[in-house]
C-alpha positions in Angstrom: 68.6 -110.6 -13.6 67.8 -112.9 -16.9 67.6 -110.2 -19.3 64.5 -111.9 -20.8 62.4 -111.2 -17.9 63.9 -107.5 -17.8 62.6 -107.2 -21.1 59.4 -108.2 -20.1 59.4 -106.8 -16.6 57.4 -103.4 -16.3 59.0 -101.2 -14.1 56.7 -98.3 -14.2 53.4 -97.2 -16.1 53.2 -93.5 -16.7 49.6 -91.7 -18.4 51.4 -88.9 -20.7 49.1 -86.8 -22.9 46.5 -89.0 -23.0 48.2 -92.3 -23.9 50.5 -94.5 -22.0 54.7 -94.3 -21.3 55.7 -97.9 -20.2 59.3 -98.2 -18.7 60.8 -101.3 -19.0 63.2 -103.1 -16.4 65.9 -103.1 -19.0 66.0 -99.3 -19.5 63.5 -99.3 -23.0 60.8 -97.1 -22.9 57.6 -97.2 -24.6 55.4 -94.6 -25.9 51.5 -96.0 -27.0 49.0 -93.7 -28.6 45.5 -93.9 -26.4 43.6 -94.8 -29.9 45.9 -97.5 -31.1 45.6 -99.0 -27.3 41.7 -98.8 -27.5 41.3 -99.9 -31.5 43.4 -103.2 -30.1 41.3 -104.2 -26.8 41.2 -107.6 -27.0 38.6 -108.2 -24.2 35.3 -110.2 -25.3 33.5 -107.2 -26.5 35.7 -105.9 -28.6 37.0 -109.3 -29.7 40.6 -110.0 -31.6 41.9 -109.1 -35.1 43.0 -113.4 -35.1 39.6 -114.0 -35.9 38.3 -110.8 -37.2 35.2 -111.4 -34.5 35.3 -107.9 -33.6 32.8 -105.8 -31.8 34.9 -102.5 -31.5 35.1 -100.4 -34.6 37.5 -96.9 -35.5 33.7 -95.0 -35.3 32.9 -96.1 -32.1 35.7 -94.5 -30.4 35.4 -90.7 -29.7 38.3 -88.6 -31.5 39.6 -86.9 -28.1 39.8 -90.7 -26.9 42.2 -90.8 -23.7 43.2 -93.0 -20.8 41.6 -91.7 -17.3 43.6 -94.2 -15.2 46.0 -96.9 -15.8 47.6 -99.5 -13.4 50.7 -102.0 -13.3 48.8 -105.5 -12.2 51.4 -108.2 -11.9 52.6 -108.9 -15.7 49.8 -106.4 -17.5 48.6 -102.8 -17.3 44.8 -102.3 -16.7 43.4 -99.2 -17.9 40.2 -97.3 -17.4 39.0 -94.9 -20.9 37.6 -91.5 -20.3 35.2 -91.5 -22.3 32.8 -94.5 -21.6 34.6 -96.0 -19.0 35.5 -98.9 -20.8 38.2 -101.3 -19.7 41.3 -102.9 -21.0 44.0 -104.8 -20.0 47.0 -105.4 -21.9 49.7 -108.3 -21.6 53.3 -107.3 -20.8 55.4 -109.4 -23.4 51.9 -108.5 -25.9 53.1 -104.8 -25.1 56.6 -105.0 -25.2 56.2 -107.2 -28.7 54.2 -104.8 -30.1 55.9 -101.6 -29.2 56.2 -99.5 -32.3 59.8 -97.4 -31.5 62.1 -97.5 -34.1 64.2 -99.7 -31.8 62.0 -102.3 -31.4 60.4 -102.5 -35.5 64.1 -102.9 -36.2 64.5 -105.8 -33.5 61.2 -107.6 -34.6 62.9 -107.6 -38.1 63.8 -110.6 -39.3 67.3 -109.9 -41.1 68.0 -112.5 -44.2 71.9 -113.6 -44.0 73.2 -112.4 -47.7 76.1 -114.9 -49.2 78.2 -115.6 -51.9 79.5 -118.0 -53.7 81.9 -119.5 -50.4 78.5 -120.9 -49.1 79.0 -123.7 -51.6 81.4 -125.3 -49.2 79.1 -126.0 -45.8 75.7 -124.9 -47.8 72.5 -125.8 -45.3 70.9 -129.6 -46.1 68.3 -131.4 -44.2 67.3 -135.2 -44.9 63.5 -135.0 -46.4 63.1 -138.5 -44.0 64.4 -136.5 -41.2 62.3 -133.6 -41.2 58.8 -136.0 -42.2 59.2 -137.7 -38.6 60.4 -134.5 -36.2 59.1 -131.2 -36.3 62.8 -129.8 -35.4 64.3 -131.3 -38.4 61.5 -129.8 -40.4 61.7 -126.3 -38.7 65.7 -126.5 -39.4 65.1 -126.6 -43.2 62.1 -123.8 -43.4 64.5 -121.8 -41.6 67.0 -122.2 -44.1 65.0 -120.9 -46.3 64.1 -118.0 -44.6 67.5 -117.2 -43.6 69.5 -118.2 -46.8 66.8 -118.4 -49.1 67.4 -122.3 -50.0 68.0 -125.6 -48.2 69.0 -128.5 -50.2 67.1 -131.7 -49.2 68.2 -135.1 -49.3 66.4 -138.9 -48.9 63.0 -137.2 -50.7 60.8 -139.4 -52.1 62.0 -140.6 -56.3 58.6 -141.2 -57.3 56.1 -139.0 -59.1 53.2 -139.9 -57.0 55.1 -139.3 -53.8 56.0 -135.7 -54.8 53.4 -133.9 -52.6 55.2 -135.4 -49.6 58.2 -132.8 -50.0 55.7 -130.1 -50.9 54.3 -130.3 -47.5 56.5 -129.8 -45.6 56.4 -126.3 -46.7 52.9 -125.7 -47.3 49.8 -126.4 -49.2 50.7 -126.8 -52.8 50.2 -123.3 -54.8 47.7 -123.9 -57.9 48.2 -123.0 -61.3 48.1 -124.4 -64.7 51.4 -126.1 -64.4 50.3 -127.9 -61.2 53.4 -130.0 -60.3 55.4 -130.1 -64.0 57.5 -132.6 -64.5 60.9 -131.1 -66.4 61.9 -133.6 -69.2 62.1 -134.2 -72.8 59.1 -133.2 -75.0 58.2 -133.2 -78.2 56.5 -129.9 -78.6 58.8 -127.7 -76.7 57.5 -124.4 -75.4 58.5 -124.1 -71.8 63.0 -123.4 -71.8 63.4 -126.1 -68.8 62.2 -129.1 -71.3 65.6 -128.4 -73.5 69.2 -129.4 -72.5 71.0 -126.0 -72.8 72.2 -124.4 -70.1 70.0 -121.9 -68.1 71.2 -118.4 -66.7 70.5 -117.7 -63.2 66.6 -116.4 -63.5 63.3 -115.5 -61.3 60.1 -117.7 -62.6 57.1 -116.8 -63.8 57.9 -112.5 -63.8 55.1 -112.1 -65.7 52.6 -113.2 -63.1 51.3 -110.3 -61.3 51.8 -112.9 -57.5 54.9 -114.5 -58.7 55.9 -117.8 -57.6 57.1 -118.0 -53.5 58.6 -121.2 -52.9 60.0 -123.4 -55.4 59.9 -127.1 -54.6 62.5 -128.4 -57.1 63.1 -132.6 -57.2 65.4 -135.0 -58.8 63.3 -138.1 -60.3 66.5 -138.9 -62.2 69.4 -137.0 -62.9 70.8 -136.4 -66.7 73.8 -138.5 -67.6 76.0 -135.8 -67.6 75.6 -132.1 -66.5 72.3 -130.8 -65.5 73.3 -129.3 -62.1 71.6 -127.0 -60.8 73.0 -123.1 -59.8 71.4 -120.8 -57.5 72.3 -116.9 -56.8 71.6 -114.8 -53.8 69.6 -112.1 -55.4 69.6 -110.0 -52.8 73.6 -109.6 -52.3 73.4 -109.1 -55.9 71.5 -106.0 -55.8 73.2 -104.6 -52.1 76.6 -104.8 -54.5 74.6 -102.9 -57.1 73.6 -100.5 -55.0 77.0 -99.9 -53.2 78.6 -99.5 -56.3 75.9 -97.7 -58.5 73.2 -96.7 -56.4 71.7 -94.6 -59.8 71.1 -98.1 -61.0 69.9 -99.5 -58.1 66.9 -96.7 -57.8 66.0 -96.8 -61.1 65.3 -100.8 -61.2 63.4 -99.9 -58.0 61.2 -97.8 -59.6 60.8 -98.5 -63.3 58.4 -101.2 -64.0 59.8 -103.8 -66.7 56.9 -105.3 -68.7 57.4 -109.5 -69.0 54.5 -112.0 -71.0 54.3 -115.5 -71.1 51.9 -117.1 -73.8 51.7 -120.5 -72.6 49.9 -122.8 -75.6 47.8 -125.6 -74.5 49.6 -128.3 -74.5 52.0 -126.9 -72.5 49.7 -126.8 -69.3 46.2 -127.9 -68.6 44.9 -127.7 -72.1 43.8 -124.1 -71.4 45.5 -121.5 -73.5 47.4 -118.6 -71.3 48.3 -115.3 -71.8 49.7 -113.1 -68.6 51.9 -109.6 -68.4 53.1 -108.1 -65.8 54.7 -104.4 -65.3 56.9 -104.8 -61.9 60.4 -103.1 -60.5 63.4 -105.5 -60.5 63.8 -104.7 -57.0 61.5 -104.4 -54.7 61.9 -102.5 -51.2 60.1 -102.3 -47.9 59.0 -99.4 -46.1 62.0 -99.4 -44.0 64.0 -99.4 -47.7 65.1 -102.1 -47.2 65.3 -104.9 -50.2 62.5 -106.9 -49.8 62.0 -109.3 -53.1 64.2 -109.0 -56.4 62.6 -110.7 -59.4 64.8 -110.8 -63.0 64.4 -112.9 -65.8 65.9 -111.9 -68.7 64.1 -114.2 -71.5 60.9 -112.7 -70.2 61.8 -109.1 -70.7 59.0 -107.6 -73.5 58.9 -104.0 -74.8 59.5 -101.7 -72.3 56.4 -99.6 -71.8 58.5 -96.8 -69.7 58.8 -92.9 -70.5 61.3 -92.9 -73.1 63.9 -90.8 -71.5 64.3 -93.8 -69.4 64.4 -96.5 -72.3 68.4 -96.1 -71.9 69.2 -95.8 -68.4 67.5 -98.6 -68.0 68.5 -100.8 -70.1 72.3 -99.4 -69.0 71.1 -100.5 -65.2 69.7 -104.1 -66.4 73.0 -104.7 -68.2 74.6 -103.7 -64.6 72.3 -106.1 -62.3 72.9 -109.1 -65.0 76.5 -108.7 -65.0 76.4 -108.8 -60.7 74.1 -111.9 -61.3 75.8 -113.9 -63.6 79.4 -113.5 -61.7 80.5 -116.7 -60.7 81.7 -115.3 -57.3 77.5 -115.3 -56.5 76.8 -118.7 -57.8 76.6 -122.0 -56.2 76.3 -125.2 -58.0 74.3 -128.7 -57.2 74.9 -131.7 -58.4 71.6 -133.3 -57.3 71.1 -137.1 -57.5 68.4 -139.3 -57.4 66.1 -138.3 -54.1 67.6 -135.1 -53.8 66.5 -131.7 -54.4 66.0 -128.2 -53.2 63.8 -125.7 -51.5 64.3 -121.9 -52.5 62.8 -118.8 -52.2 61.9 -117.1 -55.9 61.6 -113.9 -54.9 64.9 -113.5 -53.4 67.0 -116.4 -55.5 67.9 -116.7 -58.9 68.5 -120.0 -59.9 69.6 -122.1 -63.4 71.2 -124.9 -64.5 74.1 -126.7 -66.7 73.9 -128.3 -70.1 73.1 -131.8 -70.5 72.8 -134.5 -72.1 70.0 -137.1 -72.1 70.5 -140.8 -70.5 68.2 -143.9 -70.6 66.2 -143.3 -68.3 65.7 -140.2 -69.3 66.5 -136.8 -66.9 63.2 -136.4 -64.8 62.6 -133.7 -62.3 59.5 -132.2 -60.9 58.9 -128.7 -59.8 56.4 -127.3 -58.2 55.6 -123.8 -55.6 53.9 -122.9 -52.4 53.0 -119.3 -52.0 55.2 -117.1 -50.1 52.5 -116.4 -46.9 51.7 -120.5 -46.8 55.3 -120.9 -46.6 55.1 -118.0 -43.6 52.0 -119.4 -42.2 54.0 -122.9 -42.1 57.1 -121.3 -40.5 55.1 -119.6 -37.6 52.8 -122.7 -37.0 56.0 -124.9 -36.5 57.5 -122.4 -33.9 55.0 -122.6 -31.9 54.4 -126.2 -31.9 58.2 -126.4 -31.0 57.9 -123.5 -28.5 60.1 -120.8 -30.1 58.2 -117.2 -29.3 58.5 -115.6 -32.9 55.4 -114.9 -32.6 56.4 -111.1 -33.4 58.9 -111.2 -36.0 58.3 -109.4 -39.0 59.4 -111.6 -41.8 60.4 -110.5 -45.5 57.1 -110.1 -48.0 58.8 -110.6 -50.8 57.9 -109.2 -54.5 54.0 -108.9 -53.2 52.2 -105.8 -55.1 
């Protein structure tokens, strides 16, 4: 039998202390609590959570809420309420991808593939003409992202009014005062990417309180020499810290570290801005499990932390910057002319070589989508492609 369809297939429908025990062709059983079954009815009174357009509400349903009868009907169970008499019917594979066991949360999880710094040889690239004209391409390099936490593109567009183009394919273009900043030379230099020395592997903008998701980082034109760009998986950074020193690792998950950025006028959209932010290094899921890392240490401020702390602390973020800055994490690009990348800020660290100035001058543009756009992009394109993802529970990043 295609195990698929076993997985799917309901072999037997059993009304157990007032909710419902499913057992599945492929030997999983499923528990369902009778008020989490009526709170999602989904027939046209009660309406959808999709749309909000709900007519059922937690106060409407009786506390002692239970199922009177319940039916396998070809691919979904109907069941009758006991205490109005409402009705519900319930989709097999909706069931089955929303059963809440430990088993299946864990199989619904999407699990990000860690690396080093051997990824550098075979390191995932998609061609930005490529994935504009089919939606397979375009899928390959979101899910790059998602798995690896970058894709390097190739054949993007090399002029500044065509720089939305790449953006899109990720997802609307996330607003703020730097809108799409272009990374050059200046005059009045108050932002670290407009000066040639090199740059330590970093998160951006750690003092926003909804940190930057994507970054959208391309080449205009490259420096004459150096200038290429180094990324680090954050996240095998931090399972090393915490296999080696997990003391470490639960005090960056817990200890806010205060970051500010006073941005002067002329260094965005002619507004003055001044932003702080008190955040963990690490961030973890409810499962524990490492679910956005965000470091940058030029943006560290005074540490506002109880001051038997001030020392472990600091002790832990010498750790975690010595794991980061290994050259066994880091990859380096050499990106031309067209080329550029697509990387996930709250799981990468990334930085750069010195360099020198040319004629025509280095010129590269960088801009963000936010993290759920980025998500909301990724499960769109599944679907129009017909991959059933519909379920997976993907990585929220750094979110508060």
């Amino acid at each position: 039998m295609n195990t698929d369809n076993a997985r799917y297939e309901i072999g037997k429908s059993i009304v157990s202390d007032g909710g419902l025990r499913v057992e599945w062709v492929d030997g999983h059983q499923s528990r369902f609590h009778a008020i989490w079954l009526r709170h999602q009815c989904t027939c046209t009174f009660c309406g959808t959570p999709h749309n909000a357009v709900r007519g059922i509400r937690l106060h409407h349903i009786s506390h002692d809420i239970s199922i009177a009868s319940a039916e396998v009907s070809g691919h979904s169970v109907k069941i009758a309420w006991s205490d109005d008499g409402h009705r519900s019917v319930y989709d097999a594979r909706w069931l089955r991808d929303h059963c809440y066991s430990k088993q299946e949360r864990q199989v619904r999880k999407h699990r990000p593939v860690l690396w080093d710094s051997s990824i550098g040889a075979d390191p995932p690239v998609v061609s930005f003409k490529l994935a504009s004209a089919d939606p397979h391409a375009r899928l390959a390099a979101l899910n790059a992202v998602r798995d690896y936490g970058f894709c390097k593109i190739v054949d993007a567009p090399t002029e500044a009014g065509d720089a939305s183009k790449l953006i899109e394919l990720v997802g609307p273009q996330r607003q703020t005062h730097y809108g799409t900043y272009v990374l050059s030379g200046k005059k009045a230099v108050d932002n670290v990417g407009d000066t040639t020395a090199a740059l330590d592997p970093h998160s951006d903008e750690t003092y926003r309180l909804s940190t930057i998701g994507i970054t959208v980082f391309q080449v205009l034109q490259p420096s004459a020499t150096g200038g290429e760009s180094t990324l680090v998986d954050g996240f095998e950074a931090v399972r090393r810290l915490r296999e080696g020193w997990p003391e470490d690792f639960d005090l960056l998950t817990r200890v806010p570290i205060t970051a500010h950025r006073i941005d002067t006028a002329h260094n965005s959209d002619g507004q003055e801005r001044w932003y702080t932010s008190r955040m963990p290094v690490i961030k973890l899921d409810c499962d524990g499990d490492v679910s956005g890392v965000r470091l940058n240490e030029r943006q560290i401020a005074p540490l506002e932390i109880d001051e038997d702390l001030v020392e472990p602390c600091y002790s832990a973020l010498r750790r975690v910057l010595d794991i980061l800055y290994d050259p066994d994490l880091r990859i380096t690009f050499s990106l031309g002319r067209g080329e550029g990348l697509l990387f996930d800020n709250q799981r990468l660290l990334h930085g750069r070589t010195a360099f020198t100035q040319g004629s025509p001058a280095r010129s590269v543009l960088t801009s963000s989508v936010n993290l759920e756009d980025f998500h909301s992009s990724l499960r769109l394109l599944q679907r129009q492609v017909g991959v059933d993802t519909i379920s997976t529970v993907l990585c929220q990043g750094i979110s508060v």
